[in-house]
N, C-alpha and C positions, 0 to 999 in steps of 0.2 A: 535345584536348577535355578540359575540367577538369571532373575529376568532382566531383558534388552530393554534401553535407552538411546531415544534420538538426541543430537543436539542440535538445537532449533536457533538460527541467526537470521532476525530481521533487517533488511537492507535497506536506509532510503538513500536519498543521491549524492545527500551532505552528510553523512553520519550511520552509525553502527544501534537501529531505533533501541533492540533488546537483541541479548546470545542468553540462552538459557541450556542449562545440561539436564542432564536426567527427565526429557520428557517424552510418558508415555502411550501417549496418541496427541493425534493433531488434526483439525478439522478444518478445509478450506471452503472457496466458492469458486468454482470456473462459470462460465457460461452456460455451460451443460449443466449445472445442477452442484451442490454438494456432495464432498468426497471424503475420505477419512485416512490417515497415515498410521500406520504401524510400525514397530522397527526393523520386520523382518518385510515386509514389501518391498515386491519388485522395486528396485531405480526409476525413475520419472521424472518428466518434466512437463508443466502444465500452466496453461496461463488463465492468471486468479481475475475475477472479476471485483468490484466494487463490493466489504462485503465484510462480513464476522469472523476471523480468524481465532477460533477456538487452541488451547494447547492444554496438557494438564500434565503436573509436574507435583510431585510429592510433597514438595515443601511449600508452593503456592498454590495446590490447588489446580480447579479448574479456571486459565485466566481469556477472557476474550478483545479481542483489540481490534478495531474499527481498521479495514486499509483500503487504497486506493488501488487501480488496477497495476497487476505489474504479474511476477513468472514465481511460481518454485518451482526448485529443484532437490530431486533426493536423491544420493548416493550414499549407499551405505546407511552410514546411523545420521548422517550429516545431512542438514534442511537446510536450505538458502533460502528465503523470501525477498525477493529485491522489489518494494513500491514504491510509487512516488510520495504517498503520503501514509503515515498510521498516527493513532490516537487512543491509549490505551488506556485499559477500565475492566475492573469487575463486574462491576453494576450495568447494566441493560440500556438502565434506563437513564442513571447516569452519562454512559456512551453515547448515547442515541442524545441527548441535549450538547454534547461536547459535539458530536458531528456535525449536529445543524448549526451552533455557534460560528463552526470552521467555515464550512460549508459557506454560511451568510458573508463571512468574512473575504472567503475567496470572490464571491460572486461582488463584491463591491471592488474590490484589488482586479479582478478582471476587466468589468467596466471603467474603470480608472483607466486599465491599462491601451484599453481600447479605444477610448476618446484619446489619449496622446497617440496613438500608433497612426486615426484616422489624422488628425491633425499634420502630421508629419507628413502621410501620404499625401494630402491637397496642398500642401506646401512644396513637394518636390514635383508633383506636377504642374504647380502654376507655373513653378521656376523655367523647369523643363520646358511646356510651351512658349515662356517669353523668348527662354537662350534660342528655341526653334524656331520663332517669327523674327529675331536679329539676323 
């Protein structure tokens, strides 16, 4: 009897993260808790929380990769994951230092982002009230 095989394609917004074939289970995170894919389960769609997406495939093993929230989907043998962000790794504990790295990273690129955005805003409304007192 030949055993079933998913093929497993991570999605982020810019780029194709990993496609991998021959993998034989798959472990996500929803909101709800942790869940586990096999090749013969039902179709589904489910939206993945912040989280450890496990996969294991014969030639690499069991591999885990850090993502951001986003959806899978499974038809068939076919896995879709589309996140906004992943970061992947074997190691644990490796991952988990490469997360907070990102993680520290994003949080300064946001506050960046958000001191121009306020700037902009008290610029368009001072404008706005002068064009409205002419």
């Amino acid at each position: 009897m030949q055993t079933a095989h998913m093929n497993l394609k991570i999605l982020l917004p810019f780029k194709i993260f990993a496609e991998k074939t021959g993998v034989f289970r798959i472990v996500a995170e929803s909101r709800a808790g942790s869940f586990g894919l096999l090749p013969h389960r039902l179709d589904c769609v489910a939206s993945l929380a912040p989280g450890i997406l496990i996969f294991e495939t014969e030639a690499d093993g069991e591999v885990c990769i850090a993502v951001d929230e986003g959806v899978l989907v499974k038809t068939g043998t076919e896995v879709l994951v589309s996140v906004r962000n992943a970061i992947g790794g074997t190691d644990l504990g490796k991952l988990r230092e490469k997360v907070e790295q990102e993680f520290m990273n994003l949080d300064e690129q946001e506050k960046s982002v958000r001191s121009v955005l306020a700037k902009l805003e008290s610029g368009f409304v001072r404008r706005f009230a002068a064009f409205h007192h002419e």
